[in-house]
N, C-alpha and C positions, 0 to 999 in steps of 0.2 A: 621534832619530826620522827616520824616512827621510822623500823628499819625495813620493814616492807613499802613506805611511801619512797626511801630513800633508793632503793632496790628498784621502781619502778625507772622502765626505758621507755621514751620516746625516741622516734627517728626523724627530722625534717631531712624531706628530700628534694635538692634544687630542681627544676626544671621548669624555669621559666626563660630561659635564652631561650632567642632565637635560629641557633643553627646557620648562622650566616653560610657556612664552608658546607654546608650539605647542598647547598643550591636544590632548595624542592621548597616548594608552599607548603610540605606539613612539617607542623613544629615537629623539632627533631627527637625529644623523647619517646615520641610516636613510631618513627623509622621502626619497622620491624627485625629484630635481632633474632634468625632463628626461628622466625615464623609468629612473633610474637613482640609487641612495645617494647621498644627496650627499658622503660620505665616499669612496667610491669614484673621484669627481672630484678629492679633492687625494693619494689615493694613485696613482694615474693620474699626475698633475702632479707627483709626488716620482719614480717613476721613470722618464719620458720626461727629467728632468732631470739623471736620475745619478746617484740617490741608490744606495748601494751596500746601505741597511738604512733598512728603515721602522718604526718602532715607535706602536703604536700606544696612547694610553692609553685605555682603558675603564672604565667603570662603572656609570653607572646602564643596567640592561639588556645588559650586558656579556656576557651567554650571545648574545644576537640577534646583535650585534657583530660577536660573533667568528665567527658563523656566516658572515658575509659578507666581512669581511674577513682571517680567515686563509687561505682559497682564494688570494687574491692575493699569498699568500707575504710579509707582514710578521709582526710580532711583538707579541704583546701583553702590555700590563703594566698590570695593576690599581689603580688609584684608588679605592679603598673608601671613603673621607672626601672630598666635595668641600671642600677647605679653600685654594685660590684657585690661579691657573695656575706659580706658582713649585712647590708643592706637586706639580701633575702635571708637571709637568717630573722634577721629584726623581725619584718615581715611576716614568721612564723608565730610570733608573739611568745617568744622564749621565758617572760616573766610571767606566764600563765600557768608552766611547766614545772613538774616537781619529780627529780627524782635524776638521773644522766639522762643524756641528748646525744647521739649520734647525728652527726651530720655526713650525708652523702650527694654526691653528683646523681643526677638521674640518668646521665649518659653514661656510667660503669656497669655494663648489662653479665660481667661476668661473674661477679660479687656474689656469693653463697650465704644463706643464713650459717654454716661453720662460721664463714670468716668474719661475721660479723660478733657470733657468739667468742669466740677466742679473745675479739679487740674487747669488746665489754668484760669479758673475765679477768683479761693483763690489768686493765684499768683498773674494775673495783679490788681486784687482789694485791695492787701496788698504792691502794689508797691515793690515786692521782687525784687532782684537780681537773687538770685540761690534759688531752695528751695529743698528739697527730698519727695516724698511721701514717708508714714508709714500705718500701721496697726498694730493693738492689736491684739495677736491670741493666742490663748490656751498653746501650744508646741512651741514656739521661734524656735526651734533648732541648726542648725548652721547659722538660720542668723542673721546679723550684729545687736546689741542693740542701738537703739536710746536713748540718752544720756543728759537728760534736767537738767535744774535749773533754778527754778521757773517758768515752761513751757517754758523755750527757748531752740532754738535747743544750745548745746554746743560740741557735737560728735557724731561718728557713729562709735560704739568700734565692731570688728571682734568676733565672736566667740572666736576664738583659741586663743584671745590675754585678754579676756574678765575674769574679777576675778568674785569671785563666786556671790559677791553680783551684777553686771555687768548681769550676767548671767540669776537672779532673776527680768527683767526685761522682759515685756514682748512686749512694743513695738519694731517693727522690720523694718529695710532695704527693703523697697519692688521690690527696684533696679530701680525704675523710679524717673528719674530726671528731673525740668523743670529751664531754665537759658535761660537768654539774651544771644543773641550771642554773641554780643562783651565780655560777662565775659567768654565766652568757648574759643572764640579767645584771650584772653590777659592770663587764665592761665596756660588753657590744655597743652601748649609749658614746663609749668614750674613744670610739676611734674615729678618727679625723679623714677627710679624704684629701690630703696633703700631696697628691702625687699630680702626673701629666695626665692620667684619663679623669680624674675628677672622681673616683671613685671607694666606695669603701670595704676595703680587703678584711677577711678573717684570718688570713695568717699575722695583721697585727694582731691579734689579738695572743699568739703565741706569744712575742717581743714583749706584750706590756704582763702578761702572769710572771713570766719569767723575772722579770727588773722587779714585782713584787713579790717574788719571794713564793708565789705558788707552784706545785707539786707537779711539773710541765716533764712529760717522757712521750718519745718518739717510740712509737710501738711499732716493731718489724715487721711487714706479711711477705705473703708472698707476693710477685711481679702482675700476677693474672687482675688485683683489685686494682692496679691503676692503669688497667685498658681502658681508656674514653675512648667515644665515637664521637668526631668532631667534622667527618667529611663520609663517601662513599665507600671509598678506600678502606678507612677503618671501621667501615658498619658491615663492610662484604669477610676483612678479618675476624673481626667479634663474632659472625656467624660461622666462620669456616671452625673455629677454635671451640663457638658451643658445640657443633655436631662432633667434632673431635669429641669432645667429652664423654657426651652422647653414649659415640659408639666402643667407648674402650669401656665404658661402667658395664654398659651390655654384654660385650666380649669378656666383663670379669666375671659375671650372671651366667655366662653359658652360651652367648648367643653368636652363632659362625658366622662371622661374614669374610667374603670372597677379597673383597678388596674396600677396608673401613673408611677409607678418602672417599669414598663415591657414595658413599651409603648416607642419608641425608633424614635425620629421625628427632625429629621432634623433642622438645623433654616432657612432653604428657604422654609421650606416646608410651606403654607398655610391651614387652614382648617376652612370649616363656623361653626355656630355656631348650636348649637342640635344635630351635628356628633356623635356615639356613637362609643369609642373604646373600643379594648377588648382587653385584658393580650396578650404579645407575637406578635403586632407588632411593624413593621418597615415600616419607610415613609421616603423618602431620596429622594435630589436632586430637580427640579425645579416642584415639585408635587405639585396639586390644588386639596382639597378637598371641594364639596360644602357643603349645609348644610343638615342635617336632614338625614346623610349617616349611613350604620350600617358597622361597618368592624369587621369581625369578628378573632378569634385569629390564629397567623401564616400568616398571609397574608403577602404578601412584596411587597410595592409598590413604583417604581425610574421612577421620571419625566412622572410621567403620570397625565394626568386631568379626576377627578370624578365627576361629577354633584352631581344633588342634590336629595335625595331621592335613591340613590343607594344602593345595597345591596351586599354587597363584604362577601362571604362565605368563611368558615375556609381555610386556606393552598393554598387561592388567589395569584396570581404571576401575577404583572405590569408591564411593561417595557416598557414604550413607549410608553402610551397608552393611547387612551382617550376615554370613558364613558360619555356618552350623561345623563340626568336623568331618572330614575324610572329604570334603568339597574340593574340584577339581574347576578353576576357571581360566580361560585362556586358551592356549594365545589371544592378543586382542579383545579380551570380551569388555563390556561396560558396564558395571552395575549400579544403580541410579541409587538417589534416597529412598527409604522405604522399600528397600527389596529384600526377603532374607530368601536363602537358599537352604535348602534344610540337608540331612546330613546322606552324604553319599553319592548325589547329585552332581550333576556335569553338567558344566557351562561351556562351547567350545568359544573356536575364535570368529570376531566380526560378529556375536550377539550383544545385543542390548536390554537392558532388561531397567524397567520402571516403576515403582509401587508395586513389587510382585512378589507372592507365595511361591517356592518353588518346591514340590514335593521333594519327600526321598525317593531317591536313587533314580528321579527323573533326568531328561537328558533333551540338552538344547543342542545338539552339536555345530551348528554352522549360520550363518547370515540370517538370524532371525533378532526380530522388534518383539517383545511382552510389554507391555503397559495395561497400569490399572487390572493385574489378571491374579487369579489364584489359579493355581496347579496344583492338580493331586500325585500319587505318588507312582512311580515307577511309569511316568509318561514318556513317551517319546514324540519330540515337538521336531517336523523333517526340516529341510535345509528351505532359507525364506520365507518361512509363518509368520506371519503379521497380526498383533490383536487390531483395530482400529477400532482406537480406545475414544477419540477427539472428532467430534458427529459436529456438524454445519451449523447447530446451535450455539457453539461454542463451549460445551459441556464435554465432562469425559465422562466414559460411560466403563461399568466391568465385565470381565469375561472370565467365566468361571468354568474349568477344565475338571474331571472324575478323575482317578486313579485308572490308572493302566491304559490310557485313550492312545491310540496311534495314531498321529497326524503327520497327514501328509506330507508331502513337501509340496511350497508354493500354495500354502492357504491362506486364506485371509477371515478373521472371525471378526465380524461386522455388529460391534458391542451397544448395546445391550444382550450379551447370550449366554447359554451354559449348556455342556456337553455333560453326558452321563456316564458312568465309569464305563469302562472296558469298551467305550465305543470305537467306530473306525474312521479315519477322516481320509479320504480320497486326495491322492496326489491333483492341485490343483486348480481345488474346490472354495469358493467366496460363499463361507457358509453365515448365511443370515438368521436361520432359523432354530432355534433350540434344538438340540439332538438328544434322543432318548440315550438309557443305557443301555450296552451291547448293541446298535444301531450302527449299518455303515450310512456315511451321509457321503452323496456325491454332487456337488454343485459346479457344472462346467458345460460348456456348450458341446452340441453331438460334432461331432470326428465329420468331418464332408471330405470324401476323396474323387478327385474328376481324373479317370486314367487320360492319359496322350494331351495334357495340359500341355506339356513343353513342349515346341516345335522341333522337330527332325533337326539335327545339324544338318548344314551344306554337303552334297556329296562334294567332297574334293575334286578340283578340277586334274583333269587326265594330263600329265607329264609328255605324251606323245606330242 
């Protein structure tokens, strides 16, 4: 075997339990950790690591699975019988396999391609056979005690089976395993389901390298690789402790936030440095923050791009959206998919905006609807303008704005239309008709005033 075939890593990664203690119909490596599958987090961590092939095992809900995870280009191999984790190992087809194996839970969404590259380096640098990762953590609970003398691994004792001094240990089973393949191909055949669930465990298979004399070490990490999510409770920790991450890497980058508990940021999310956040938001999905931006609290912003120098006011909503620099939105505004704002531009609060061109240094200030519309530059669009974009056909139609146009307040531009630069729109006006350039358009009914409309009050009656 060459030493680049021997060098080669695959990863199998379990996730075919069902999730009993999550109480939800989606299988549970689905559960979003962080805005995101938490399976998706240790196949992410298998090849930022190296891994040359991911295998995935599946089954309960195995069709959702695979919908998510074969886009990411691993492999899957069905578990039909959960009948204990040596079994889904098997399942992987380990005798197919050439080179070290990494085994991992699919429910560890905190796992990093580091920590996975360090456990592969201790391993090939200590010429192991088999080894287990461990950590030291506070509360053991029911996982398995790691079991030395004179720091060699000698066992991995179960809780339930564990005496009390056993128990008073506080190194723990972190449930990943890394082994040559031919030692998962020569034992994984030979363990036995000799226990009370009927099932076939891969911690024997620690017990039996050991009594043969193979090259078996416990490899230290740190506490964070054996967070499993097994309930609610620990899929709402898992996320509290990514966005912790999150925001202190940010905060090492440059990035101020007011109060980093409340700040809730994705790990795709991007942001430059001198951005100022503030308590109360959310950044999610393929979002670009430049620098020197202020976002203020309650904003929520998914896969949109913000320049730099931006000023995203309280109870902001992104979706889609991109923000050229020196951009001013808010309080309250909305900016739909496919809208960009261009640089200079002012969006106030209580606007909506939908598939829209927004000039520079244009200005929406107050309770106004764009859809479907391009705007030219330096416009001013007055309080309540409405495109109506969505015609009784069922069709949406666009409305196209010139540079420097004054609109009214309280218009309504009735699309299919388009207005010519420096025109003027009359406070008011339901304009249907195309308007030339430099043109005022006034559409609105004449003014009728009827004097002594209102009857006389009552003379007062006399006191006398």
């Amino acid at each position: 075997m060459s030493e680049k075939t021997s060098e080669k890593l695959t990863v199998i990664a379990l996730a075919a339990g069902k999730g009993t203690r999550m109480k939800s119909p989606l299988p549970k490596v689905l559960h979003p950790v962080a805005g995101r599958p938490m399976i998706e987090k240790v196949i992410q961590a298998s090849k930022q690591a190296g891994a040359a092939e991911v295998r995935v095992i599946v089954g309960h809900g195995q069709a959702l699975v695979r919908q998510v995870v074969e886009p990411m280009g691993v492999s899957c191999y069905a578990q039909e019988e959960q009948l204990g984790t040596a079994h889904a190992v098997r399942c992987a087809k380990p005798e197919t396999i050439e080179g070290n194996v990494v085994i991992m839970n699919g429910d560890h969404p905190l796992i990093e391609g580091v920590d996975v590259k360090d456990f592969v380096r201790i391993f090939r640098d200590e010429k192991c056979d088999l080894a287990v990762v461990t950590a030291v953590v506070k509360t053991p609970g029911e996982f398995g005690r790691i079991v030395r003398n004179r720091g060699e691994l000698m066992a991995i004792v179960e809780a339930k089976d564990a005496s009390a001094d056993t128990l008073k240990i506080n190194e723990i089973n972190t449930g990943i395993y890394i082994a040559k393949a031919s030692i998962l191909a020569e034992y994984l055949p030979q363990i036995k389901n000799n226990n009370a669930k009927k099932e076939f465990y891969i911690t024997d298979l620690i017990s039996m390298c050991i009594q043969d004399k193979c090259k078996v070490q416990a490899i230290r990490s740190t506490p964070k690789v054996a967070v499993g999510v097994n309930n609610q409770a620990e899929l709402a920790k898992a996320t509290r402790l990514l966005f912790k991450r999150k925001a202190m890497r940010l905060m090492e980058e440059g990035v101020l936030m007011i109060d980093p508990r409340t700040v809730y940021v994705e790990e795709s999310v991007e942001i430059g440095a001198g951005t100022v956040i503030y308590p109360n938001v959310f950044l999610r999905g393929k979002t670009k923050i430049g620098s020197f931006t202020v976002i203020e609290s309650n904003c929520f912003v998914s896969d949109s791009q913000v320049g730099d120098s931006v000023q995203l006011r309280g109870g902001t909503y992104l979706e889609g959206a991109k923000l050229h620099n020196r951009v001013t939105a808010g309080p309250y505004a909305r900016l739909r998919p496919e809208t960009e704002i261009f640089e200079e531009a002012h969006v106030g609060n209580f606007v909506e905006m939908k598939k829209v061109k927004f000039g520079k240094k244009s200005k929406a200030g107050h309770l106004t609807y764009l859809g479907d519309a391009e705007v030219g530059e330096e416009v001013n669009i007055g309080c309540g303008t409405i495109t109506c974009n969505y015609a009784a056909d069922k069709k949406k139609y666009k409305t196209k704005i010139g540079n420097r146009v004054f609109v009214g307040s309280d218009t309504q531009f009735i699309a299919p239309i388009e207005v010519g630069d420096d025109a003027v729109i009359g406070s008011g006006s339901t304009i249907t008709k195309n308007v030339p350039a430099k043109a005022l358009a006034v559409a609105r009914g004449k003014q009728f005033v009827k004097e002594n409309y209102v009857p006389k009050a009552a003379e007062p009656e006399s006191k006398e």
